[in-house]
N, C-alpha and C positions, 0 to 999 in steps of 0.2 A: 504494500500500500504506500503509495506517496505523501509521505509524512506531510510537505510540504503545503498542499489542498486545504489541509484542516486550520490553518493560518489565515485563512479569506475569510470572509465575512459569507451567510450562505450563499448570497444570490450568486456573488462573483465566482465563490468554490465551485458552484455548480456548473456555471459556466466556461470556466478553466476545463471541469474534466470532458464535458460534453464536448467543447471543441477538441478536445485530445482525442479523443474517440471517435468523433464524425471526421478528423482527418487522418483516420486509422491506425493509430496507435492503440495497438493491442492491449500493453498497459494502461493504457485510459478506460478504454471499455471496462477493461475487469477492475479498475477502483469505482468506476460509472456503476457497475454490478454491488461494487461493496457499500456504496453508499448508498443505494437503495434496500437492498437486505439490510442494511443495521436503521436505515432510517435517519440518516446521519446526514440534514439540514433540507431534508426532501420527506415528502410524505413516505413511508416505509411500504416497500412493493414486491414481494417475492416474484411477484409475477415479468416484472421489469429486471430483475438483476438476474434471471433468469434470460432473458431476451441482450443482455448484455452482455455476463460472462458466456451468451453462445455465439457472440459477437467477438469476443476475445479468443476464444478458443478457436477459434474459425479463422483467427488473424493470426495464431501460434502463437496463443499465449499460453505458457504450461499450467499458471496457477487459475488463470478462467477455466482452462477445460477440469482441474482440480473443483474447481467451486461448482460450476455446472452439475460434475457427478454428484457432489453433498448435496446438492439441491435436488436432482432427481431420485438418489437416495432415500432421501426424505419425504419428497412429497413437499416439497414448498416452489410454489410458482410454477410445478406443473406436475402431471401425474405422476404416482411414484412409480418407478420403471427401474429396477436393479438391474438389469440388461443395460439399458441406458449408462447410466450410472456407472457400471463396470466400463463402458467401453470409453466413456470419456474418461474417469480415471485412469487409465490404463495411460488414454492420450497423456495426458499430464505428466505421469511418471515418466512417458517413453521420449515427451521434451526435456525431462531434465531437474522436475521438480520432486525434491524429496518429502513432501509432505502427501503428495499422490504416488509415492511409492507405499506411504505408509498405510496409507489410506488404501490402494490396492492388494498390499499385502492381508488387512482386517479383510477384505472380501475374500483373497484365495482361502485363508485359515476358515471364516466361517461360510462358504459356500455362497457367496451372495452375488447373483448375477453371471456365476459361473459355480463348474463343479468345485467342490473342494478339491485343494493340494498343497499339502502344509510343505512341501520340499519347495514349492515356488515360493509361498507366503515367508518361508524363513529366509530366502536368498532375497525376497524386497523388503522385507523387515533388515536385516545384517544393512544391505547396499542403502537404504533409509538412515539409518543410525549412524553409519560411518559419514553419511554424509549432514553429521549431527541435529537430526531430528529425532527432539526427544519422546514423539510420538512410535517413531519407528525402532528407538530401544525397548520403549515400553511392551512393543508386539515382540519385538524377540525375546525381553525377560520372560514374558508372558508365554512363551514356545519352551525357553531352558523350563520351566517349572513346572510346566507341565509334562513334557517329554514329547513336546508334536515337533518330528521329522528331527528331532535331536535327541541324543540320552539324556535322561531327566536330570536336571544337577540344579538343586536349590543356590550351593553357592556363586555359579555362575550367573546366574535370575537374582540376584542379591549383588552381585557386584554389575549389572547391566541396569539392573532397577535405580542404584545408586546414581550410575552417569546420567540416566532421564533425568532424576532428581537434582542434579545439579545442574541440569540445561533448562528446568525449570516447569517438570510434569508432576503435580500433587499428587495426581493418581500413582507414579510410580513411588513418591515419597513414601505413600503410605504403603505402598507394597515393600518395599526395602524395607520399611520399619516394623513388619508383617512376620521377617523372615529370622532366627535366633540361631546361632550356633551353642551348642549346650557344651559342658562340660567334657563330656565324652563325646565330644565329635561329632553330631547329630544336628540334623537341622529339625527347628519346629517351627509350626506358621501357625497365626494367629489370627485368622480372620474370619 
């Protein structure tokens, strides 16, 4: 997001990103998209940020076709369609962005819009993380501790849970702070 936008006053912010967009800058359309989904100095529009980030995505922008898929996902601003949703995440990720690796990875692990295959999920969960999204260590602590397409090791899912945690994922906070190494060697979890 362009930091910079939120420094205007609304009319003119609105009018910066719109011209960024209407003269195809991909990055425009998808903050054009973010300021409508959050509602952020325009009346709040799933349906519009929807019609933006496929405008973005459509111009190669990695994190519009990223948003798009949440949005289809979802079910906000247009029907919910996991097929959809998969194939534009995919886009996302296959541009370059790590938050639609990560996001693509949560679909291979849970089956969503395609078959499960936790051996892809874990190879875009790792390729997410390394390229520090702490969304995408979160899904691979989440594979170590459980055991999907990896051997089960608490203390690895504890030492990956940790780097979310310092990249700034609550959810993985509390999972690292979940996880005990006991006296005798043994992991216990507490949740």
């Amino acid at each position: 997001m362009a930091v910079g936008i939120f420094f205007y006053s609304t009319k003119r912010r609105r009018a910066f990103i719109n011209k960024a967009c209407n003269e195809g800058d991909a990055t425009g359309c998808n903050d054009v998209g973010y300021v409508y989904q959050l509602g952020i100095g325009v009346r709040q529009s799933d349906k519009k940020a929807v019609h933006y980030y496929e405008m973005a995505c459509t111009a190669g922008n990695a994190m519009g076709c990223n948003n798009l898929g949440k949005m289809y996902l979802l079910g906000k601003g247009a029907e919910k369609d996991d097929k959809k949703s998969f194939l534009y995440t995919k886009q996302g990720c296959d541009g370059g962005n790590a938050q639609a690796c990560s996001n693509l990875s949560w679909l291979y692990r849970e089956g969503v819009g395609v078959g499960h295959n936790h051996y892809t999920a874990l190879r875009l969960a790792k390729q997410s993380c390394n390229d520090g999204n702490a969304d995408g260590c979160l899904h691979l602590g989440w594979m170590y501790q459980r055991g999907l397409a990896v051997k089960q090791s608490y203390a690895k899912a504890k030492e990956i849970y940790s780097q979310a945690c310092n990249e700034g994922s609550a959810q993985a906070c509390k999972l690292d702070n979940s996880i005990f190494l006991t006296k005798d060697n043994t992991y216990i979890v507490t949740y």
